[in-house]
Predicted model as a PDB file, atoms N, CA, C, CB and O in Angstrom, pLDDT in the B-factor column:
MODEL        1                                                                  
ATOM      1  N   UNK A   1       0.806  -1.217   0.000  1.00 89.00           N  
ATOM      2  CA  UNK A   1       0.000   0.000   0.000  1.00 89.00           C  
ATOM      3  C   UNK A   1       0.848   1.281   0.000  1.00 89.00           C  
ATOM      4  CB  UNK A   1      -0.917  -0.001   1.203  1.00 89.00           C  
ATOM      5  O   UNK A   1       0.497   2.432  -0.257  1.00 89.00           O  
ATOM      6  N   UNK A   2       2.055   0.798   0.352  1.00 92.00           N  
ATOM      7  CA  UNK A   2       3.028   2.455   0.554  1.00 92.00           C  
ATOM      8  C   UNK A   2       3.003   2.631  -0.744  1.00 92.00           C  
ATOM      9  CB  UNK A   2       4.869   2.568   1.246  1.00 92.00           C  
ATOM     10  O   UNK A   2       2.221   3.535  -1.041  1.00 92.00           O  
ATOM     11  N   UNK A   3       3.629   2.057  -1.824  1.00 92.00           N  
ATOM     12  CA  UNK A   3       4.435   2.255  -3.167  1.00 92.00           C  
ATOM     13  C   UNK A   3       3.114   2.630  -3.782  1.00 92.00           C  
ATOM     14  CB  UNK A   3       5.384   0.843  -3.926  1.00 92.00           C  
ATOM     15  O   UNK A   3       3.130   3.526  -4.626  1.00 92.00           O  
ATOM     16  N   UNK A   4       2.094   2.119  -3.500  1.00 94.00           N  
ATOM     17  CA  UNK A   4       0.955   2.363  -4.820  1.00 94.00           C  
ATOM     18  C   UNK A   4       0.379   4.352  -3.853  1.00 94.00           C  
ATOM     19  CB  UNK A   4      -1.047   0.342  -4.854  1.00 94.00           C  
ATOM     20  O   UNK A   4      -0.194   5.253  -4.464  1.00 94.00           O  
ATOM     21  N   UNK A   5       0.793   4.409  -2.378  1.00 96.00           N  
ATOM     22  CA  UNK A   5       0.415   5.787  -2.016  1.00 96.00           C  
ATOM     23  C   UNK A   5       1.127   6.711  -2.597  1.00 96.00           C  
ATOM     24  CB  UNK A   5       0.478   6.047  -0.722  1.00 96.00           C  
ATOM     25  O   UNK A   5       0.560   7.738  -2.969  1.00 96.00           O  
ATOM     26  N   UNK A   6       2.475   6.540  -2.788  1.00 97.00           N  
ATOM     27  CA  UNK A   6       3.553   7.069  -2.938  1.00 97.00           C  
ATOM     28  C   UNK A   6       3.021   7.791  -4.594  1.00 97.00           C  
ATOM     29  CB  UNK A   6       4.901   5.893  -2.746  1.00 97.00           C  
ATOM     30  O   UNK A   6       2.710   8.912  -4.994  1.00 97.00           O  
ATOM     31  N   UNK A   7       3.168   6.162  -5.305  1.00 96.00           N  
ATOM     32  CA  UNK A   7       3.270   6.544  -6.775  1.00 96.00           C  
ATOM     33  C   UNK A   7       1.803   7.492  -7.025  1.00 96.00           C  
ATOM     34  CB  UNK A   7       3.366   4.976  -7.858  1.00 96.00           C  
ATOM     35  O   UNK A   7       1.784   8.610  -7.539  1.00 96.00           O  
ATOM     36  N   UNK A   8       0.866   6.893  -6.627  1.00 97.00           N  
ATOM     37  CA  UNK A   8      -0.385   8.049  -6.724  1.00 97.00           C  
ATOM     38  C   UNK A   8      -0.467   9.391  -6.083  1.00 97.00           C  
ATOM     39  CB  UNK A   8      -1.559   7.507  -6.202  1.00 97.00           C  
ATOM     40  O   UNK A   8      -1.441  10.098  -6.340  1.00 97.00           O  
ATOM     41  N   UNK A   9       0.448   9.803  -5.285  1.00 98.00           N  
ATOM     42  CA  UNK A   9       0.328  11.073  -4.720  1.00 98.00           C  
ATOM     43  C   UNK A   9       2.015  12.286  -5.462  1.00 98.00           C  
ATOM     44  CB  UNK A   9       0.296  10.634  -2.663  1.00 98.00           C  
ATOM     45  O   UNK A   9       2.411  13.411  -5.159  1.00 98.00           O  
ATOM     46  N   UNK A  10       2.495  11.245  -6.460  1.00 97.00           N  
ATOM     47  CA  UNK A  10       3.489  12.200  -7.138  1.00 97.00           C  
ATOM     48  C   UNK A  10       4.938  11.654  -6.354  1.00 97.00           C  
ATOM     49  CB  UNK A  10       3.051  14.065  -6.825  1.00 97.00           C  
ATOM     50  O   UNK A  10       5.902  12.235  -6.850  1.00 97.00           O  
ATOM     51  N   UNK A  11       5.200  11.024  -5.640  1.00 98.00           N  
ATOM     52  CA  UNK A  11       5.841  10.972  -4.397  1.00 98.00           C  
ATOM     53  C   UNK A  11       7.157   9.935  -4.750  1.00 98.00           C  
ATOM     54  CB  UNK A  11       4.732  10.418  -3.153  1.00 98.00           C  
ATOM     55  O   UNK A  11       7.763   9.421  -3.810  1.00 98.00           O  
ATOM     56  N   UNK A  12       7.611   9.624  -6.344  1.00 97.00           N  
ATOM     57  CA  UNK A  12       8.572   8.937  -6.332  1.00 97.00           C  
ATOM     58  C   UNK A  12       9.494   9.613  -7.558  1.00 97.00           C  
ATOM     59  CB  UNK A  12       8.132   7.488  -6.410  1.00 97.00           C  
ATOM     60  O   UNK A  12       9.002  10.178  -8.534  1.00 97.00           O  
ATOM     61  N   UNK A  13      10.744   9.465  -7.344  1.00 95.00           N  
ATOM     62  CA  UNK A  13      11.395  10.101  -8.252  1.00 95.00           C  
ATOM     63  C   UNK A  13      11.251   8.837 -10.048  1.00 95.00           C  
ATOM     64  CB  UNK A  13      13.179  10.389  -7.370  1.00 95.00           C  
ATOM     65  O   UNK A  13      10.994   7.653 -10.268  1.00 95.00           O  
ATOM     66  N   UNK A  14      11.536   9.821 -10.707  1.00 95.00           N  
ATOM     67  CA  UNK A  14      10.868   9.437 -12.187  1.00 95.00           C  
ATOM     68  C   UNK A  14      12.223   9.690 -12.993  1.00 95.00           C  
ATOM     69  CB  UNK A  14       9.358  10.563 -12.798  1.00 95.00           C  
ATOM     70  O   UNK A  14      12.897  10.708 -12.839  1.00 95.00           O  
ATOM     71  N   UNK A  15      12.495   8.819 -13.728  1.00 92.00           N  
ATOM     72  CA  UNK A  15      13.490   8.679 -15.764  1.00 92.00           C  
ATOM     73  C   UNK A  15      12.905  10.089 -15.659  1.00 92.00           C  
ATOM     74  CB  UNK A  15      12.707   7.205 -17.747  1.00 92.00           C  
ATOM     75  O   UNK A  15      12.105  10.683 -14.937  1.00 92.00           O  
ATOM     76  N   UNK A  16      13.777  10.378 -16.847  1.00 94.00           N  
ATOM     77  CA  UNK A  16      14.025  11.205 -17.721  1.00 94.00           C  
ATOM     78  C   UNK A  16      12.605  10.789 -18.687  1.00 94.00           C  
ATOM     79  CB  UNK A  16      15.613  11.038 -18.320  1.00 94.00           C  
ATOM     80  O   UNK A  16      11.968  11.639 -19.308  1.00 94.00           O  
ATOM     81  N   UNK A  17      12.274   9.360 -18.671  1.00 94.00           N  
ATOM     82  CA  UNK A  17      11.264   8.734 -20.151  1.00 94.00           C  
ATOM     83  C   UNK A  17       9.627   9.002 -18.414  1.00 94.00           C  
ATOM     84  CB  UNK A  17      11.978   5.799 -21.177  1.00 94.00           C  
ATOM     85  O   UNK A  17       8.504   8.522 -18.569  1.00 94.00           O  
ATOM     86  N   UNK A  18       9.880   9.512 -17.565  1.00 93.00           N  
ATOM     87  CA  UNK A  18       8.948   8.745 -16.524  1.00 93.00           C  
ATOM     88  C   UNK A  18       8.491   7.806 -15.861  1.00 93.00           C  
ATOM     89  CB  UNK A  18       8.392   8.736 -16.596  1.00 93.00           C  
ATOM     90  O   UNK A  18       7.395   7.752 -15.303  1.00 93.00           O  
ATOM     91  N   UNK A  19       9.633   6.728 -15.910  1.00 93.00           N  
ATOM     92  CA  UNK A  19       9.504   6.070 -15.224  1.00 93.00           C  
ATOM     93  C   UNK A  19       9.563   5.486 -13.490  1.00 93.00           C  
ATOM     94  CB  UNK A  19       9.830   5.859 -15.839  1.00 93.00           C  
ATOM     95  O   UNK A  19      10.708   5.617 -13.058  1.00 93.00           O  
ATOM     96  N   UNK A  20       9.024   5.155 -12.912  1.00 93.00           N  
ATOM     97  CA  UNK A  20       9.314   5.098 -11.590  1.00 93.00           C  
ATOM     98  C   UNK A  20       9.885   4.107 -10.992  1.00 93.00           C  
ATOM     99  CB  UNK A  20       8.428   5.264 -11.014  1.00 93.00           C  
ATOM    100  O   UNK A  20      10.484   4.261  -9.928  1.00 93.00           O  
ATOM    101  N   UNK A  21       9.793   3.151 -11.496  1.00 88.00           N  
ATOM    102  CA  UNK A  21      10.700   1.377 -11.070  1.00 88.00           C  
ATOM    103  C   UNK A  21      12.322   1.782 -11.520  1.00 88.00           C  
ATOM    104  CB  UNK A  21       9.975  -0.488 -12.476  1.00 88.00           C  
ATOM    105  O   UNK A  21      12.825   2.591 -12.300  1.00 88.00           O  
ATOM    106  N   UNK A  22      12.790   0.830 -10.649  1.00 84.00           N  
ATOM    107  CA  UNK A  22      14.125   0.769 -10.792  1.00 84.00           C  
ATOM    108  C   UNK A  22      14.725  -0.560 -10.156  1.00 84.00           C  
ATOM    109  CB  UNK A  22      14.691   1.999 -10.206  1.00 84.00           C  
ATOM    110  O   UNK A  22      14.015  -1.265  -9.439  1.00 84.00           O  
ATOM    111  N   UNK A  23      15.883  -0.847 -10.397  1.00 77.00           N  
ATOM    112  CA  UNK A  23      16.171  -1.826  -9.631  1.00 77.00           C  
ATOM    113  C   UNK A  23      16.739  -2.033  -7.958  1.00 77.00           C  
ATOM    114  CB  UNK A  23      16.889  -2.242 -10.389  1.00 77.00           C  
ATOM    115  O   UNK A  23      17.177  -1.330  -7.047  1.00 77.00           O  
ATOM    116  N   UNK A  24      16.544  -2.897  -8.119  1.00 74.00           N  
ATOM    117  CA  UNK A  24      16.750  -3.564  -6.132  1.00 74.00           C  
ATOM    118  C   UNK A  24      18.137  -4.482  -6.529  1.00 74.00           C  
ATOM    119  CB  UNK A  24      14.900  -5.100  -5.217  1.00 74.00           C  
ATOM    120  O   UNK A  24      18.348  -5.189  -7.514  1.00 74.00           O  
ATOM    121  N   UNK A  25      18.885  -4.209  -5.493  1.00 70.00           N  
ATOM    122  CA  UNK A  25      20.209  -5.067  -5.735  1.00 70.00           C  
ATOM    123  C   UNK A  25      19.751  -6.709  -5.909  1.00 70.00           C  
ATOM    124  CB  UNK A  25      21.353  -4.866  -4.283  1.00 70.00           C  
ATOM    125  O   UNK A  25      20.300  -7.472  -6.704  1.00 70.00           O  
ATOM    126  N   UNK A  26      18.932  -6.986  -5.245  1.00 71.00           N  
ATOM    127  CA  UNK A  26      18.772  -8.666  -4.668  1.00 71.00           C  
ATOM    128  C   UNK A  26      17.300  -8.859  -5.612  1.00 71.00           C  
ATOM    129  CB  UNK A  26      18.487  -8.933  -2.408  1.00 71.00           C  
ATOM    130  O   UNK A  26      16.977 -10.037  -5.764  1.00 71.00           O  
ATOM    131  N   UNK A  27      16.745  -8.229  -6.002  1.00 70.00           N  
ATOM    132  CA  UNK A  27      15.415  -8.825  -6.885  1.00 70.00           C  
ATOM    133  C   UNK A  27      15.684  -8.169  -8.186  1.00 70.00           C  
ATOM    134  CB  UNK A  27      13.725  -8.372  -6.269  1.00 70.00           C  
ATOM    135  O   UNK A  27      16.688  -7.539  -8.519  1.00 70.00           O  
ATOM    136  N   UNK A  28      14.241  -8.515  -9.094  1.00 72.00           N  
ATOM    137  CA  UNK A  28      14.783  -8.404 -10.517  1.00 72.00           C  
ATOM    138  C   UNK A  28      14.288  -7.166 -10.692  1.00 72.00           C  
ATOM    139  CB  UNK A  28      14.344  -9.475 -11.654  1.00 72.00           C  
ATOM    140  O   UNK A  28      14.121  -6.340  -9.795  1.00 72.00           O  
ATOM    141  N   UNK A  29      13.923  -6.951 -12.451  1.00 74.00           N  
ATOM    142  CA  UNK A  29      14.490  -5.597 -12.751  1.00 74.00           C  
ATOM    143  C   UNK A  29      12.735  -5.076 -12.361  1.00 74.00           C  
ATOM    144  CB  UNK A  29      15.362  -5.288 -14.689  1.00 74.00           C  
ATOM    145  O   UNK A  29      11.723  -5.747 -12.564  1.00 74.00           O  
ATOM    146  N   UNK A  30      12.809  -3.868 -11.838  1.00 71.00           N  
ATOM    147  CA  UNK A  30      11.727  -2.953 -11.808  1.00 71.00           C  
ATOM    148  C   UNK A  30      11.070  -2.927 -10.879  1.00 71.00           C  
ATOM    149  CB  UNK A  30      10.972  -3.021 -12.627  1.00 71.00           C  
ATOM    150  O   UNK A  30       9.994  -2.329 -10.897  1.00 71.00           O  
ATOM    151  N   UNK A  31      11.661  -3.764  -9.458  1.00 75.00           N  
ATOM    152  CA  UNK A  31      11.038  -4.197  -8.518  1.00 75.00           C  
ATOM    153  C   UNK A  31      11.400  -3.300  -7.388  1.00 75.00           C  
ATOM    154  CB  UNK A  31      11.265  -5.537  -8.360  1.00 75.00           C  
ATOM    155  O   UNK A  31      11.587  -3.845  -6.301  1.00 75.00           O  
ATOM    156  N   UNK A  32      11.531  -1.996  -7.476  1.00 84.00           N  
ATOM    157  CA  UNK A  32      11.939  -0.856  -6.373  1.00 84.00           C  
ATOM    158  C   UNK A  32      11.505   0.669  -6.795  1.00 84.00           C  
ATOM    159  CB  UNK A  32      13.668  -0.855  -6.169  1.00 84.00           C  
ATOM    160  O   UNK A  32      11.220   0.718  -7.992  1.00 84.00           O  
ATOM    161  N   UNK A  33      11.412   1.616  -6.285  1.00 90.00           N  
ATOM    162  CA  UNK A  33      11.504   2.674  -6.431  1.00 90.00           C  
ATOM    163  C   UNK A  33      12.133   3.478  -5.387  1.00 90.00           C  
ATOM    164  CB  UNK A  33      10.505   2.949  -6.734  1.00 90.00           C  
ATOM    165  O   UNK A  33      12.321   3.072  -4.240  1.00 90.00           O  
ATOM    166  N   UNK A  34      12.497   4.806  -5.890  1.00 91.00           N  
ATOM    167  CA  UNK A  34      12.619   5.785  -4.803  1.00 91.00           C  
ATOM    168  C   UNK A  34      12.133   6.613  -4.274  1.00 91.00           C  
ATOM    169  CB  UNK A  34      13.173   6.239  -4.807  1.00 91.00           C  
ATOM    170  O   UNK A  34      11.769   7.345  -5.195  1.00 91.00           O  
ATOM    171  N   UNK A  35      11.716   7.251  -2.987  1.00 94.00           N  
ATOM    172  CA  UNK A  35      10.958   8.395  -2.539  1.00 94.00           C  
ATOM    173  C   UNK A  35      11.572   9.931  -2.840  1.00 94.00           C  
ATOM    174  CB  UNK A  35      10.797   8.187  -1.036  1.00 94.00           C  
ATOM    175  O   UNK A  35      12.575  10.299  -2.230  1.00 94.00           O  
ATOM    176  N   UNK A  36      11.014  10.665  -3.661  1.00 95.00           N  
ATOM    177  CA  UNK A  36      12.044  11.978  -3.607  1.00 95.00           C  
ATOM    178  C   UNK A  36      11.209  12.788  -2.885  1.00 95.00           C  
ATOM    179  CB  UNK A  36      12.553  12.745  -5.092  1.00 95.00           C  
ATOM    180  O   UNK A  36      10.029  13.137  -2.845  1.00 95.00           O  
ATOM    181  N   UNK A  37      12.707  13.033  -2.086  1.00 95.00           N  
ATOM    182  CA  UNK A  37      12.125  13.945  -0.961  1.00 95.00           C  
ATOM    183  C   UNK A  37      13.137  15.195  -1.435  1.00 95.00           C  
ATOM    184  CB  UNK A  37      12.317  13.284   0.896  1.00 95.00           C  
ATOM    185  O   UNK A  37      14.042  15.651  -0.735  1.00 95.00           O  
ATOM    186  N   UNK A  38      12.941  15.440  -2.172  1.00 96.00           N  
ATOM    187  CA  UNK A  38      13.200  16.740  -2.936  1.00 96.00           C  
ATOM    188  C   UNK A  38      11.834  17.618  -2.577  1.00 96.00           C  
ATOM    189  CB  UNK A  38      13.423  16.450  -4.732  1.00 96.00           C  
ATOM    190  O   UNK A  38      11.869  18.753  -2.101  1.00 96.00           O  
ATOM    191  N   UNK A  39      10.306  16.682  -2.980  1.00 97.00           N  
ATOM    192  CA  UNK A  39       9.251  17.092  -2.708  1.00 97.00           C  
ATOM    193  C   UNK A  39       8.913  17.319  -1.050  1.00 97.00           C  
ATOM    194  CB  UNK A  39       8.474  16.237  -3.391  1.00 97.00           C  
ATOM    195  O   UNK A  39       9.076  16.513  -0.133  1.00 97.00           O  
ATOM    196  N   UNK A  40       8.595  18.154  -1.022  1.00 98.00           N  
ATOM    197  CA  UNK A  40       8.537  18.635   0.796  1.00 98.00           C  
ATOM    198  C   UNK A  40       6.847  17.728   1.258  1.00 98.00           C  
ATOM    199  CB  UNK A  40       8.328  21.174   1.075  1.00 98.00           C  
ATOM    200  O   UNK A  40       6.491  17.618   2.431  1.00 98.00           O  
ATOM    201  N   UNK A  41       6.143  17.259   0.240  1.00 98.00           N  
ATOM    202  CA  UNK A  41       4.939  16.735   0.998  1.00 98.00           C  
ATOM    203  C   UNK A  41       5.465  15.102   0.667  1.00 98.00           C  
ATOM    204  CB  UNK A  41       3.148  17.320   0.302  1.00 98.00           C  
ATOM    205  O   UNK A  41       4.810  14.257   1.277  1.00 98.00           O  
ATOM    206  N   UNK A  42       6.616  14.547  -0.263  1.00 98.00           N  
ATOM    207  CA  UNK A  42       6.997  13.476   0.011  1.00 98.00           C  
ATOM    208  C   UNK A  42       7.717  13.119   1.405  1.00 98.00           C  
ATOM    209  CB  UNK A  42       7.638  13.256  -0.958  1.00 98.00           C  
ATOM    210  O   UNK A  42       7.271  12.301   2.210  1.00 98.00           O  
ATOM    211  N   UNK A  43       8.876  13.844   1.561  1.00 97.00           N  
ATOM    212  CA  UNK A  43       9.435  14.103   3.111  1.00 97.00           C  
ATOM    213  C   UNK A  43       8.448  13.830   3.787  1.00 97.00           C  
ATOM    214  CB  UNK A  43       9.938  15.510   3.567  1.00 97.00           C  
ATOM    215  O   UNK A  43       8.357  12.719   4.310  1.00 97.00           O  
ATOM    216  N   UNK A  44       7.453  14.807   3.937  1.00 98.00           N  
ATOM    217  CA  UNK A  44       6.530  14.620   5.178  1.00 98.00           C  
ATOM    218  C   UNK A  44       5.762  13.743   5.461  1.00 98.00           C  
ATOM    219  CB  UNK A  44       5.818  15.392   5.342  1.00 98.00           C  
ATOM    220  O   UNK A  44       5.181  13.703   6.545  1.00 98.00           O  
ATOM    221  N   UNK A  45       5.567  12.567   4.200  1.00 97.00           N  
ATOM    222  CA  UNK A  45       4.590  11.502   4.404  1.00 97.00           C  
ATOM    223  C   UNK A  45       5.938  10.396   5.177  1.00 97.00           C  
ATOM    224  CB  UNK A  45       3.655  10.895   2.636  1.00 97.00           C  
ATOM    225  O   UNK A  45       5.903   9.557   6.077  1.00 97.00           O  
ATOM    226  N   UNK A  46       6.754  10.790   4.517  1.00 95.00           N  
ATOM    227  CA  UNK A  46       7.843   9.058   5.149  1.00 95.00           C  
ATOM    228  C   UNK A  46       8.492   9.474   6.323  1.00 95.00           C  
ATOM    229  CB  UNK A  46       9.447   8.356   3.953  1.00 95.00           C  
ATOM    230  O   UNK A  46       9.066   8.647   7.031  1.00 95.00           O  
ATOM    231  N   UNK A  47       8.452  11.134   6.714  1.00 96.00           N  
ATOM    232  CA  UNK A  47       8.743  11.222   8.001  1.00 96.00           C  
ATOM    233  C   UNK A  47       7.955  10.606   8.782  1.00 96.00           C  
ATOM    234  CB  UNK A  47       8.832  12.328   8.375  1.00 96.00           C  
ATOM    235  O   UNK A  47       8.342   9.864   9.685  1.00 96.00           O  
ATOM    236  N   UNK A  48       6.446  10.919   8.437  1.00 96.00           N  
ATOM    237  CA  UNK A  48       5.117  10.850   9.547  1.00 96.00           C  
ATOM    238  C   UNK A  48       5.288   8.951  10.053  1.00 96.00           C  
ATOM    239  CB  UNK A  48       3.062  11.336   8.427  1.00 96.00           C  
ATOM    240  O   UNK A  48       5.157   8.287  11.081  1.00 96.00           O  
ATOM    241  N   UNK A  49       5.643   8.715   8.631  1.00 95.00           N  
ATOM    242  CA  UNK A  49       5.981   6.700   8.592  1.00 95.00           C  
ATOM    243  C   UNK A  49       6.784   6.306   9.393  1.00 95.00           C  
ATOM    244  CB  UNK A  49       6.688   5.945   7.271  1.00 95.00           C  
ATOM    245  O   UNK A  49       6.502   5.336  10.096  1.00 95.00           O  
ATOM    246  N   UNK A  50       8.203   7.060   9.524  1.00 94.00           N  
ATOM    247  CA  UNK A  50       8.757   6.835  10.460  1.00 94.00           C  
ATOM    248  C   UNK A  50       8.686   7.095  12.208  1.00 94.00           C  
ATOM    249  CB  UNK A  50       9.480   7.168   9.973  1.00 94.00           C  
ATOM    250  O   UNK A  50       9.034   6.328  13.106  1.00 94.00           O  
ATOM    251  N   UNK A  51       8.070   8.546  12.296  1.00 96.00           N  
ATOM    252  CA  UNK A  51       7.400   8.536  13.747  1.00 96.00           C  
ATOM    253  C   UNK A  51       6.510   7.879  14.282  1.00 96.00           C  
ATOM    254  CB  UNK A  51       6.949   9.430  14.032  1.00 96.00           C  
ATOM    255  O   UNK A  51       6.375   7.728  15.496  1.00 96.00           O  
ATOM    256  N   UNK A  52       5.516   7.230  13.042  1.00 96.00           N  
ATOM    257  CA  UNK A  52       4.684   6.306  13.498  1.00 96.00           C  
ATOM    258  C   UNK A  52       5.602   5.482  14.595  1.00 96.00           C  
ATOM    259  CB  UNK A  52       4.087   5.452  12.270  1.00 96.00           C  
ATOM    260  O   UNK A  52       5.653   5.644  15.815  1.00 96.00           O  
ATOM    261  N   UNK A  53       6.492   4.304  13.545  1.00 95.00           N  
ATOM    262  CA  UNK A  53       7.249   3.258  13.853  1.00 95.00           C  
ATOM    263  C   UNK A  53       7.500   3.736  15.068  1.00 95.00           C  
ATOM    264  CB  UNK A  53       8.370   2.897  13.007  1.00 95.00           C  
ATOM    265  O   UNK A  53       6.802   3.267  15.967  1.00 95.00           O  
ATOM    266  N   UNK A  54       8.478   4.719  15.422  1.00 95.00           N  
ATOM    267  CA  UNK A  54       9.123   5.173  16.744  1.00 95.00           C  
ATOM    268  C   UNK A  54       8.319   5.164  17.847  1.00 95.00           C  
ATOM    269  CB  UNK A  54       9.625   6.470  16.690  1.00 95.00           C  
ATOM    270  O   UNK A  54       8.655   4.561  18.866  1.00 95.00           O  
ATOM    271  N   UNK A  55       6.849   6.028  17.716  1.00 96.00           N  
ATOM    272  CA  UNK A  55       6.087   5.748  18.434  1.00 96.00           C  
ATOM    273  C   UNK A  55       5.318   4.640  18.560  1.00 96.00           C  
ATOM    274  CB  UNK A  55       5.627   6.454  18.406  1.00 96.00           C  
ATOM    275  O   UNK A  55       4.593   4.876  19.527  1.00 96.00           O  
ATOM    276  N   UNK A  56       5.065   3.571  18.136  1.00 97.00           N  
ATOM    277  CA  UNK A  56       4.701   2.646  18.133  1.00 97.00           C  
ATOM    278  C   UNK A  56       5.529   1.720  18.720  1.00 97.00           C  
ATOM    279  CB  UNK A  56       4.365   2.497  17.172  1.00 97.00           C  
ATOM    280  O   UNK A  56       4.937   0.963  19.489  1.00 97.00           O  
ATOM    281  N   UNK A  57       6.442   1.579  18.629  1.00 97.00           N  
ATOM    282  CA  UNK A  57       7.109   0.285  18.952  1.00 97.00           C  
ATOM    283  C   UNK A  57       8.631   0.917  20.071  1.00 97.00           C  
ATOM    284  CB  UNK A  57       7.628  -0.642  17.138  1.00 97.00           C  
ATOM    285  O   UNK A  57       9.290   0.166  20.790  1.00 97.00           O  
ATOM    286  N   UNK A  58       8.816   2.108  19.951  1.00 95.00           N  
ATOM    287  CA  UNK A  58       9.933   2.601  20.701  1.00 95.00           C  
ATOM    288  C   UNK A  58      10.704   2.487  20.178  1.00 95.00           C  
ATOM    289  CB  UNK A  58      10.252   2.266  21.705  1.00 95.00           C  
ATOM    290  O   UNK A  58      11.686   2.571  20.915  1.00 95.00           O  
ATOM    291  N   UNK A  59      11.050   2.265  18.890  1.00 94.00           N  
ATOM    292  CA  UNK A  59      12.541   2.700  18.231  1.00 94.00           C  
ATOM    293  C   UNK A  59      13.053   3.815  18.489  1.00 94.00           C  
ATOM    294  CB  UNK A  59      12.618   2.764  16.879  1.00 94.00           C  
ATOM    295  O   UNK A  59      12.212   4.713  18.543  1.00 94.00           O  
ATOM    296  N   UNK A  60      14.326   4.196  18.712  1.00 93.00           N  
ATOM    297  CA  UNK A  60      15.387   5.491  18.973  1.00 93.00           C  
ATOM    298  C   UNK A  60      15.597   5.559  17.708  1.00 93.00           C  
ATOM    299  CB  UNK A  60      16.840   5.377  19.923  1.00 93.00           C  
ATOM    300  O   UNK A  60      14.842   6.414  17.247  1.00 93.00           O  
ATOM    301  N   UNK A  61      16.360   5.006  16.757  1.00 91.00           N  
ATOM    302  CA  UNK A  61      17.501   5.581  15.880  1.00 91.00           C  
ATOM    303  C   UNK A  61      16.939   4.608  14.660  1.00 91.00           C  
ATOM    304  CB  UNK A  61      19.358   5.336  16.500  1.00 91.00           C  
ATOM    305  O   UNK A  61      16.374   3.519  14.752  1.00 91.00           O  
ATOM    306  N   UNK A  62      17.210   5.205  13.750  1.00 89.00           N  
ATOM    307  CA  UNK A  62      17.251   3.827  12.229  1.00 89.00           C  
ATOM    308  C   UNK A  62      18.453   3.881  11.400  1.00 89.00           C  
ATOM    309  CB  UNK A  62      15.910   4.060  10.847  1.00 89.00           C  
ATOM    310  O   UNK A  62      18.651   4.995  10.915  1.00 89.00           O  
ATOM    311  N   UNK A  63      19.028   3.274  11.201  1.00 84.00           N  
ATOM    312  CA  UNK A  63      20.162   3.241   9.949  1.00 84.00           C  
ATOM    313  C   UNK A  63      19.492   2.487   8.701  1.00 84.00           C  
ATOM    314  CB  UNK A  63      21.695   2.316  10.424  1.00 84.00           C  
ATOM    315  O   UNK A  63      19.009   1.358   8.606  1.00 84.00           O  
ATOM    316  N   UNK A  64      19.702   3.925   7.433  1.00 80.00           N  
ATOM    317  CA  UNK A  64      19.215   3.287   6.284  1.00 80.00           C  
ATOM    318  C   UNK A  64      20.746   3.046   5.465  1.00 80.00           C  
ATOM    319  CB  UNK A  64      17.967   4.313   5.436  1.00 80.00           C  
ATOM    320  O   UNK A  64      21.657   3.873   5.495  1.00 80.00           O  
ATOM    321  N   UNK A  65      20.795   1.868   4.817  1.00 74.00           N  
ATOM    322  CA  UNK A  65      21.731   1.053   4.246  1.00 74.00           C  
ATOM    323  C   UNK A  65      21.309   0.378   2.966  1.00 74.00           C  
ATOM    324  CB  UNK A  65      22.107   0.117   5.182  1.00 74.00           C  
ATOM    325  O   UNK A  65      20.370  -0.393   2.770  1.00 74.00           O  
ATOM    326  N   UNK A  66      22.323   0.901   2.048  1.00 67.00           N  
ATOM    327  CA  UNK A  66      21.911   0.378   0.633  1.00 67.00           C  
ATOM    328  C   UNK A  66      20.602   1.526  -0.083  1.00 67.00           C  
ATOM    329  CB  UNK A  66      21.221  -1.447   0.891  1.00 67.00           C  
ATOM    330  O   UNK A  66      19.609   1.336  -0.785  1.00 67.00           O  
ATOM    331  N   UNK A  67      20.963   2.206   0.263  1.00 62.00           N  
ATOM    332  CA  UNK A  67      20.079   3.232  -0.659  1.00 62.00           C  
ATOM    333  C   UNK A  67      20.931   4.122  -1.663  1.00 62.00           C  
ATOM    334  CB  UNK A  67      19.239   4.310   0.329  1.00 62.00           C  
ATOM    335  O   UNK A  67      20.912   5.352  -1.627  1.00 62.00           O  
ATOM    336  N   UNK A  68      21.623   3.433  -2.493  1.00 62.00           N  
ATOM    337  CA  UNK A  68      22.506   3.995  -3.504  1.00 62.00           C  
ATOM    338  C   UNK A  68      22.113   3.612  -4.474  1.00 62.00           C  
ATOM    339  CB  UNK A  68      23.762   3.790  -3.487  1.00 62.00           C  
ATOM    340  O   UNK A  68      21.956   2.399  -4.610  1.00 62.00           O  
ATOM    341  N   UNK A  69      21.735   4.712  -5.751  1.00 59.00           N  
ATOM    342  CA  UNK A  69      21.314   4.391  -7.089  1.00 59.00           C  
ATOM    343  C   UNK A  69      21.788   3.841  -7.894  1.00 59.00           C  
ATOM    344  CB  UNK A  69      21.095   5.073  -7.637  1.00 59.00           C  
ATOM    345  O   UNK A  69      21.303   3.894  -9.024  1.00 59.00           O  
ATOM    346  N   UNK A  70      23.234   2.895  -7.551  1.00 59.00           N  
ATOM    347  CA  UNK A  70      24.652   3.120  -8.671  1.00 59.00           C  
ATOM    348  C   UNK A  70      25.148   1.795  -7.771  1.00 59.00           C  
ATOM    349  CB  UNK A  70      25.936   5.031  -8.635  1.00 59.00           C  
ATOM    350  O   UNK A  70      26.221   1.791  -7.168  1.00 59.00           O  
ATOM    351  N   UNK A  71      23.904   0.311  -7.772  1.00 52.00           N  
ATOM    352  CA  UNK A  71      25.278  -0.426  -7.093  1.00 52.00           C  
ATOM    353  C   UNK A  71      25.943  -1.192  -8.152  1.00 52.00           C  
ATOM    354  CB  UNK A  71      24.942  -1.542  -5.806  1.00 52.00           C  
ATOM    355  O   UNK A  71      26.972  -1.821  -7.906  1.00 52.00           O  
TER     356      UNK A  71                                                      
ENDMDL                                                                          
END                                                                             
């Protein structure tokens, strides 16, 4: 439900042709996208995602790993 909120609310970065899939190191081709938080109401939806989590469950800290466009 995230990726289909994301992609319907403008919320993923896009090709040059518009596309929004891209690849995932470990699955096949077209099976990922990215959030651009270039957009300030994208930021604010995956922030809100993440305070959820925090508040919900008590997480402190997250380390994101492997979010490089170029592996």
């Amino acid at each position: 439900p995230y990726f289909n909120f994301a992609r319907d609310n403008d919320f993923l970065v896009k090709s040059h042709s518009g596309d929004i899939t891209t690849n995932w190191w470990n699955g096949k081709n077209n099976t990922a996208a990215h959030v651009n938080f270039a957009k300030p109401a994208a930021l604010s939806w995956y922030r809100r995602k993440l305070e959820a989590i925090q508040n919900d469950f008590g997480v402190d800290i997250f380390k994101f790993d492997g979010g490089e466009t170029s592996w």
